[in-house]
C-alpha positions in Angstrom: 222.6 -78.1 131.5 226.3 -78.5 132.7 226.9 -77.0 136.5 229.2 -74.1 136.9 231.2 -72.7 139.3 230.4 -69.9 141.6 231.6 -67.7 144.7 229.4 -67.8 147.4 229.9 -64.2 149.5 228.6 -63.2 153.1 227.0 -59.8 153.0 228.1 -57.9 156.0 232.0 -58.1 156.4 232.8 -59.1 153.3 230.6 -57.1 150.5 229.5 -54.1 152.5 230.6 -52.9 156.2 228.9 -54.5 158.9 227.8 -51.9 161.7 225.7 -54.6 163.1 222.2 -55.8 162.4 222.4 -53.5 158.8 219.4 -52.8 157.0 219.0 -48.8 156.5 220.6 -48.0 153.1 221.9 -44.7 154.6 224.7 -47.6 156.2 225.7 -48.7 153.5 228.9 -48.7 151.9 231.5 -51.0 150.0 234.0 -52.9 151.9 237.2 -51.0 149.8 237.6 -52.6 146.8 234.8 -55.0 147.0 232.8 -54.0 144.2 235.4 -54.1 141.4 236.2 -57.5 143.0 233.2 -58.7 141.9 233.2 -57.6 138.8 236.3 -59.0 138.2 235.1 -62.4 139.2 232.0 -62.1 137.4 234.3 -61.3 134.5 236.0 -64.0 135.0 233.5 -66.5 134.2 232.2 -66.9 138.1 228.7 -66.7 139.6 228.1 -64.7 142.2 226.1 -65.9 144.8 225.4 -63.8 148.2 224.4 -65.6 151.4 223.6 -63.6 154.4 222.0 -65.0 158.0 220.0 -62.0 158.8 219.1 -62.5 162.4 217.8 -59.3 163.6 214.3 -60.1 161.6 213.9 -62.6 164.1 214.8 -60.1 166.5 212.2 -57.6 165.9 215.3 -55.4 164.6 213.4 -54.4 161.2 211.2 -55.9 159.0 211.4 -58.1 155.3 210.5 -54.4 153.7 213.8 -53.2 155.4 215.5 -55.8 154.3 214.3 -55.7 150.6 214.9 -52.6 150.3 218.3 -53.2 151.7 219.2 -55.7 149.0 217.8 -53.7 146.2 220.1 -50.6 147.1 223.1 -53.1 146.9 221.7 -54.6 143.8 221.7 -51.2 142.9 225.0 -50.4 143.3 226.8 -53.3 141.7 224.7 -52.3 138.2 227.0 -49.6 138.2 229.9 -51.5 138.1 228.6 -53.8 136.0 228.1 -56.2 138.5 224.6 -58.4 138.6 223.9 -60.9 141.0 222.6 -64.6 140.0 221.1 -64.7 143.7 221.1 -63.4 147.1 220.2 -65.6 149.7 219.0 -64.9 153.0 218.0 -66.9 156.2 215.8 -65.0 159.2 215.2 -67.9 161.4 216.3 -68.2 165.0 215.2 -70.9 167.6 214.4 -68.4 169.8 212.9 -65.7 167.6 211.4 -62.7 168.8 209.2 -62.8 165.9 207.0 -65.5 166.2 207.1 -66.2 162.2 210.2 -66.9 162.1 211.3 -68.7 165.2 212.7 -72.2 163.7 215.4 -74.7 164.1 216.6 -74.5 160.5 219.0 -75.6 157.6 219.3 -72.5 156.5 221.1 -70.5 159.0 224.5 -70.6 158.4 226.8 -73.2 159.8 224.1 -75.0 157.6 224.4 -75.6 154.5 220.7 -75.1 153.2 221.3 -71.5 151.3 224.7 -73.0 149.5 222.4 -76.2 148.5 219.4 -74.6 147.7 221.9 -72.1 145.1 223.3 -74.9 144.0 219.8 -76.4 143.0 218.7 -73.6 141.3 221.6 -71.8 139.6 222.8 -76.0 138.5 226.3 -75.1 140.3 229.4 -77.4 141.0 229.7 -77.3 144.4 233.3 -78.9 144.0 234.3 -76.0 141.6 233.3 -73.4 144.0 234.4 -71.3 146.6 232.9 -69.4 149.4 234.2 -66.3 150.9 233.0 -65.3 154.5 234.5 -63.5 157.6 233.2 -65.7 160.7 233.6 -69.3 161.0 229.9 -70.4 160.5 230.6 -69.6 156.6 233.1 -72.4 156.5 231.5 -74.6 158.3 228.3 -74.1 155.7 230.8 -74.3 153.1 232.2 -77.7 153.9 228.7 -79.1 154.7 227.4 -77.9 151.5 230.7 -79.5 149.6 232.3 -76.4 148.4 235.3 -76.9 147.4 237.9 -74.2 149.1 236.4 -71.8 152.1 237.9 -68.5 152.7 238.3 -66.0 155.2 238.7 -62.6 155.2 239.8 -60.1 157.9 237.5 -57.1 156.4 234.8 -58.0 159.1 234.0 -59.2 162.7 237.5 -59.8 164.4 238.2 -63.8 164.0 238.2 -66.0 167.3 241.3 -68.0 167.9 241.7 -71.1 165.9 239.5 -70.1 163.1 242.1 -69.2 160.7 243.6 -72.8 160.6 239.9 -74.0 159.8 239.9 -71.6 156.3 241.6 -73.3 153.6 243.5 -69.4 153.2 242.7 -66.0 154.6 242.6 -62.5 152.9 242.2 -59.0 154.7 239.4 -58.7 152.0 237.5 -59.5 149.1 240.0 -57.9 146.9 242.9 -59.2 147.8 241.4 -62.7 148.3 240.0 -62.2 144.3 243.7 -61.0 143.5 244.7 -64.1 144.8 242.2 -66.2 143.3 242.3 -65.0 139.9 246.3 -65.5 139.5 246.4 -68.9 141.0 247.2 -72.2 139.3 243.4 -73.3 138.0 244.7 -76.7 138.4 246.2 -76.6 142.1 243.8 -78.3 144.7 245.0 -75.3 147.4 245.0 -71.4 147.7 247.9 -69.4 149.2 247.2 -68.2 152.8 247.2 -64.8 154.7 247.5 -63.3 151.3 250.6 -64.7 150.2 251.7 -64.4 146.9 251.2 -68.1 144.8 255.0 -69.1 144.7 255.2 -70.1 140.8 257.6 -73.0 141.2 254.7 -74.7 143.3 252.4 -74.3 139.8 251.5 -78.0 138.1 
């Protein structure tokens, strides 16, 4: 089976807003413009792959059924658009958990790359055709340790710290204008415009 090419998402931030430690559907709702973004993308020939680190299980915060539940509201929701997901990955370890269960050193969490290589098992994706999308540093990090090819911030969650916009190969205020961006660029060009500038055309191959 040949690999393909996917966009890895974070959840809170980037898909949905993040009021911190999210898991009551009655809190949800679409980063603007973040649902037709996908669909776009999916359109487009992209898999669509969402990993989330989902600390407050290991907090005590709520419970796998709240976070089930969770993710099949959002599943939910992008049906309507159109829009189905080929996975969504979560991790719920911390080292110091709460919850005795899940209280594990692991290379899952995100700035690890486990979710992003455990996709790319399953799903047969091309890790240097891909892209990840995230809106805290850790999802870079994941993404170069998994081998992704270009990792993306966006502004549409929690505020960045200092520096971290020069470690993104290119930052967006959101999904949407990150997948404007994407979807006009040069397919052949090795880079992406930054802070949501538009792709200069003399600069195409």
């Amino acid at each position: 089976m040949s690999q393909q090419r996917a966009v890895f998402l974070d959840r809170d931030g980037v898909v949905n807003v993040d009021h911190g430690y999210v898991h009551k559907i009655e809190q949800f709702r679409f980063i603007a413009g973040s649902d037709i973004a996908m669909a776009r993308l999916q359109a487009a020939g992209w898999r669509l792959v969402v990993v989330t680190n989902q600390s407050g299980l290991a907090r005590g915060l709520y419970s796998i059924d709240d976070y089930e539940r969770f993710t099949a509201h959002l599943r939910q929701q992008l049906t309507a658009v159109g829009v189905r997901l080929d996975a969504v990955l979560h991790c719920p370890h911390l080292p110091d958990a709460t919850v005795g269960t899940y209280r594990l050193a692991c290379n899952c969490r995100k700035p690890g790359p486990g979710m992003l290589l455990q996709a790319a098992r399953e799903l047969s994706l091309d890790m240097g055709a891909s892209v990840i999308v995230g809106d805290r540093l850790s999802d870079v990090l994941a993404g170069r340790a998994a081998g992704v090819r270009h990792c993306v911030l966006v502004k549409s969650g929690v505020a960045l710290e200092p520096g971290d916009e020069q470690r993104a190969d290119a930052v967006y205020d959101n999904l949407a204008a990150f997948t404007d961006a994407w979807l006009s660029r040069d397919p052949h060009s090795a880079s992406l415009p930054r802070d949501g500038a538009p792709i200069d055309p003399a600069a195409r191959g």
